[in-house]
C-alpha positions in Angstrom: 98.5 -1.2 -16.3 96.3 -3.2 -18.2 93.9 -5.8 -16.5 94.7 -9.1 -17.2 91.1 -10.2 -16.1 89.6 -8.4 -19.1 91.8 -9.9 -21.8 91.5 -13.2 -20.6 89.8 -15.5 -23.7 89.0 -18.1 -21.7 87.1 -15.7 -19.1 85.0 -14.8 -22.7 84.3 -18.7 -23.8 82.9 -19.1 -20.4 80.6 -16.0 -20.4 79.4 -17.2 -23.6 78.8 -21.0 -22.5 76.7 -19.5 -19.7 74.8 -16.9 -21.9 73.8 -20.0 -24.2 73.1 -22.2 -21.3 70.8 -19.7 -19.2 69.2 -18.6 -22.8 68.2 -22.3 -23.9 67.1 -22.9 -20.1 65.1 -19.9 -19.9 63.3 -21.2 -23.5 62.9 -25.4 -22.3 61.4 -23.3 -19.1 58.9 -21.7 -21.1 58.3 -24.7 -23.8 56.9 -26.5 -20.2 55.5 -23.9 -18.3 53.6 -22.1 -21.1 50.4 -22.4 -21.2 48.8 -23.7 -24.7 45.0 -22.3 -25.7 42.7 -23.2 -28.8 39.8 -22.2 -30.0 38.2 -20.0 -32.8 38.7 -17.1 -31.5 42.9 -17.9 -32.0 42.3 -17.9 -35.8 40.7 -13.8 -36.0 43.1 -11.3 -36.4 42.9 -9.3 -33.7 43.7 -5.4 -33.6 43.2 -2.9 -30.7 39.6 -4.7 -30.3 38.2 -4.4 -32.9 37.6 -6.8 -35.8 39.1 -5.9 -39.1 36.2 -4.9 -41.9 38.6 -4.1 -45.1 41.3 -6.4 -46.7 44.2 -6.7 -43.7 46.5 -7.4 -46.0 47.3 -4.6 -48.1 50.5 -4.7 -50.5 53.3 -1.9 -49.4 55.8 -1.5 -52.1 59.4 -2.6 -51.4 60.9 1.5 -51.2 59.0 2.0 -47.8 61.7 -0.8 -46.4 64.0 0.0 -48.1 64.0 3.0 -47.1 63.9 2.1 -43.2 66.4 -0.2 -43.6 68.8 2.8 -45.1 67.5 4.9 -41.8 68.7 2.6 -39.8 71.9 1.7 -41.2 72.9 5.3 -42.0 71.8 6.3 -37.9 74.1 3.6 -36.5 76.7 4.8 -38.8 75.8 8.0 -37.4 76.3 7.3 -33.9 79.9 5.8 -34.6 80.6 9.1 -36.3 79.4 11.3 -32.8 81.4 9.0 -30.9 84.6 9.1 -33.1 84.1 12.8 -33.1 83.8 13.1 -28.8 87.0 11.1 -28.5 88.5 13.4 -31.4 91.3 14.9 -29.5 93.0 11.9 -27.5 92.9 9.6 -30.3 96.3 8.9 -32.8 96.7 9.5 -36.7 95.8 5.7 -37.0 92.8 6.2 -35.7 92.0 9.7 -37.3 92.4 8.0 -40.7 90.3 5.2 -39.8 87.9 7.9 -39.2 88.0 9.4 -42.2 88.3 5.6 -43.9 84.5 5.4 -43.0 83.4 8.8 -43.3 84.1 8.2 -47.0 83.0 4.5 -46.9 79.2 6.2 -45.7 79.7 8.8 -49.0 80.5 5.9 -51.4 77.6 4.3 -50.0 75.7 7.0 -50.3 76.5 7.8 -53.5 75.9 4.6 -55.3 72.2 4.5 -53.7 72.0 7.9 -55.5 73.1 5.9 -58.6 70.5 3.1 -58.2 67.9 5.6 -56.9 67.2 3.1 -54.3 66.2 6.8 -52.3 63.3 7.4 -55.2 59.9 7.7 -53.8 58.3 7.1 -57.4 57.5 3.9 -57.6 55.3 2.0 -60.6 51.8 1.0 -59.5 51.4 -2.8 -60.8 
């Protein structure tokens, strides 16, 4: 029997009225309460205590977030996949093929990054 507590819209509009509510309470709370500070010493960049004798802003080439950004996308995709794959056996042929729907929606993906070579670690020095 199916809860009718849980698919209840308006019990969702009202969770998200008070997650809203608390969130911009908790942030006029802090606008008030916060303390403010100026000085020099605000204007150093400051790193594990000790002042910075080189350039501290050195140019990283686009690949390296790229790259992090594909890590990331591909391990969330991952973790769909282990829990598609736990739930394996109880699930229906709808479901399996909607599995399989994004198993090859990951390859395509994958594949045209190979295409672009968005995954190439050579990189031109400018």
């Amino acid at each position: 029997m199916i809860n009718t507590l849980t698919y209840n819209p308006q019990y969702f509009i009202l969770f998200q009225i008070s997650a809203i509510t608390i969130s911009c309470l908790v942030m006029l709370l802090s606008f008030f309460l916060g303390g403010y500070s100026y000085g020099i010493d605000k204007e150093i960049p400051f790193e594990s205590g000790v002042c910075s004798y080189d350039i501290s802003q050195k140019k990283i080439h686009i690949n390296f977030y790229l790259i992090a950004i594909f890590f990331i996308i591909f391990d969330i995709e991952s973790l769909y996949l282990y829990l598609w794959s736990i739930t394996i056996k109880i699930i229906k042929l709808e479901s399996f093929i909607e599995g399989i729907l994004f198993i090859l929606t990951i390859l395509i993906t994958l594949f045209y990054l190979f295409k672009m070579k968005a995954l190439n670690w050579k990189y031109k020095k400018n």
